[in-house]
C-alpha positions as CSV (number, residue, x, y, z in Angstrom):
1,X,-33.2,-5.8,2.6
2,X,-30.8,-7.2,4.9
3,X,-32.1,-9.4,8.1
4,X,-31.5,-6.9,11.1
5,X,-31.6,-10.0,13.2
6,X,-28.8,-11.7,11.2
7,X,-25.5,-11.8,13.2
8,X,-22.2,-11.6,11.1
9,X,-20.2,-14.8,10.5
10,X,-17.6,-13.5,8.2
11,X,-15.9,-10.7,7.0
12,X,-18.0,-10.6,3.8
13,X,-20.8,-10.3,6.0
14,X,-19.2,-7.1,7.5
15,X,-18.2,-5.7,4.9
16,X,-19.3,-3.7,1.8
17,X,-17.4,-5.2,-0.5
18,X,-14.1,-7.4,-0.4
19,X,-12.3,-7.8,-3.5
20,X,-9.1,-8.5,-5.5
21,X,-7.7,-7.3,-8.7
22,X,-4.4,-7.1,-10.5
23,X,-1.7,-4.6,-9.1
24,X,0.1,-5.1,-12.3
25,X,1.9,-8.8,-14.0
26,X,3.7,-9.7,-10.5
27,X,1.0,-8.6,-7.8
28,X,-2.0,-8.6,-6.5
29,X,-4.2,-6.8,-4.4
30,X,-7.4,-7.3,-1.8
31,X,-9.4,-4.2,-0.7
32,X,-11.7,-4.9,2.3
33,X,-14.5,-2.3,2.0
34,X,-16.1,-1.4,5.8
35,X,-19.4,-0.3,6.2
36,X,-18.9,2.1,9.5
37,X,-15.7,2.6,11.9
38,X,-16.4,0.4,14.3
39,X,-16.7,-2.2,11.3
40,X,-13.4,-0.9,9.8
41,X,-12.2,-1.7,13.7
42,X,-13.0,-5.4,13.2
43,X,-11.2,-5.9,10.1
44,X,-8.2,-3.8,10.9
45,X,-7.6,-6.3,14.1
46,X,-8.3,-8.9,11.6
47,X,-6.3,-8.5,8.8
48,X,-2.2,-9.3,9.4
49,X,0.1,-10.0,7.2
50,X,0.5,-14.0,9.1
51,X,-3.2,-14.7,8.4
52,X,-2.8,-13.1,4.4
53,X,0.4,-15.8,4.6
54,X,-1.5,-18.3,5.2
55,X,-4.6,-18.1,3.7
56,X,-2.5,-17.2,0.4
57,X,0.8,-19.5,1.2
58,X,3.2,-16.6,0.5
59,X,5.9,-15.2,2.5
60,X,4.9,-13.6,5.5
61,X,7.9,-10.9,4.6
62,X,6.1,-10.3,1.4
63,X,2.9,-8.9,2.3
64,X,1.8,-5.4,2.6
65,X,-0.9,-3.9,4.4
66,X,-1.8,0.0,3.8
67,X,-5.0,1.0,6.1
68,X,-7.0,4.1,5.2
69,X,-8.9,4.2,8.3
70,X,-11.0,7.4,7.2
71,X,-12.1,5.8,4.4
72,X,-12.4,2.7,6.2
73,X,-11.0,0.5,3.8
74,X,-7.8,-2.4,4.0
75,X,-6.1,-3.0,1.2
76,X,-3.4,-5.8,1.1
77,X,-0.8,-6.9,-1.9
78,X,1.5,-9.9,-2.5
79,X,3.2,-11.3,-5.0
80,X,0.8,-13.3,-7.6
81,X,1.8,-17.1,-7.3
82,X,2.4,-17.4,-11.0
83,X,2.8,-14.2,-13.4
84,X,-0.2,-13.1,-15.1
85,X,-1.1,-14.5,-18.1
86,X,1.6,-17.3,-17.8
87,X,0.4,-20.7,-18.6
88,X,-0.4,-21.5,-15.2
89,X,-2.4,-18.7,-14.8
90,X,-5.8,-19.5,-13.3
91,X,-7.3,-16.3,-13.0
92,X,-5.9,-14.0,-15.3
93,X,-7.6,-11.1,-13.8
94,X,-7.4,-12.1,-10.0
95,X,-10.8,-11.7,-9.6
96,X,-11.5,-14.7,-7.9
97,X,-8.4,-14.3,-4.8
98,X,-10.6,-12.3,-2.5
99,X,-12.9,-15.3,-1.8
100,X,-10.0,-16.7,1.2
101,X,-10.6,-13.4,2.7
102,X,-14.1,-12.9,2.5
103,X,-14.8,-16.3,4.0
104,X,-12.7,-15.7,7.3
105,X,-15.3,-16.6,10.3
106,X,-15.4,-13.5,12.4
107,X,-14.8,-14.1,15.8
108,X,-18.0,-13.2,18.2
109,X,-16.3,-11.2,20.2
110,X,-15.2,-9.1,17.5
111,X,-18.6,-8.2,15.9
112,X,-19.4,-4.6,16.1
């Protein structure tokens, strides 16, 4: 049972359930999961396509966000860094690339 006295440092605290998976050879996606709206509000403030850049070093210019607001989720693609399967590949099934975004410290203002 969660600790009602815990305060949220990060979004994976907020959320459900962040995640990544393939969006085919060339992409991949995030989905950020929100509990309640005024969570969903948090990480739609949150989540821009300069911080994915960053945390992801990829083109700002290549980064899509789609937010589903009633079903309170985020979901966010980009370009894999190496195609899947190549040699280079790391995580074949991308399901390790959600942990930059699950990390990000929340600000404490923006807790709900």
């Amino acid at each position: 049972m969660p600790d009602p006295t815990h305060i949220p440092t990060t979004l994976d605290d907020l959320a459900l359930e962040v995640r990544a998976k393939n969006a085919g050879p060339f992409w991949l996606t995030l989905d950020v999961f929100m509990p309640d709206d005024a969570g969903y509000r948090v990480a739609d403030a949150l989540i821009t396509p300069d911080l994915i850049a960053r945390l992801y070093h990829v083109a700002v210019e290549s980064v899509q966000i789609f937010r589903l607001p009633r079903l309170r989720v985020v979901k966010v693609s980009f370009p894999r860094p190496v195609v899947q399967g190549s040699l280079h590949d790391r995580d074949m099934h991308a399901g390790q690339h959600h942990v930059p975004l699950a990390n990000l410290p929340v600000p404490s203002g923006r807790h709900p």
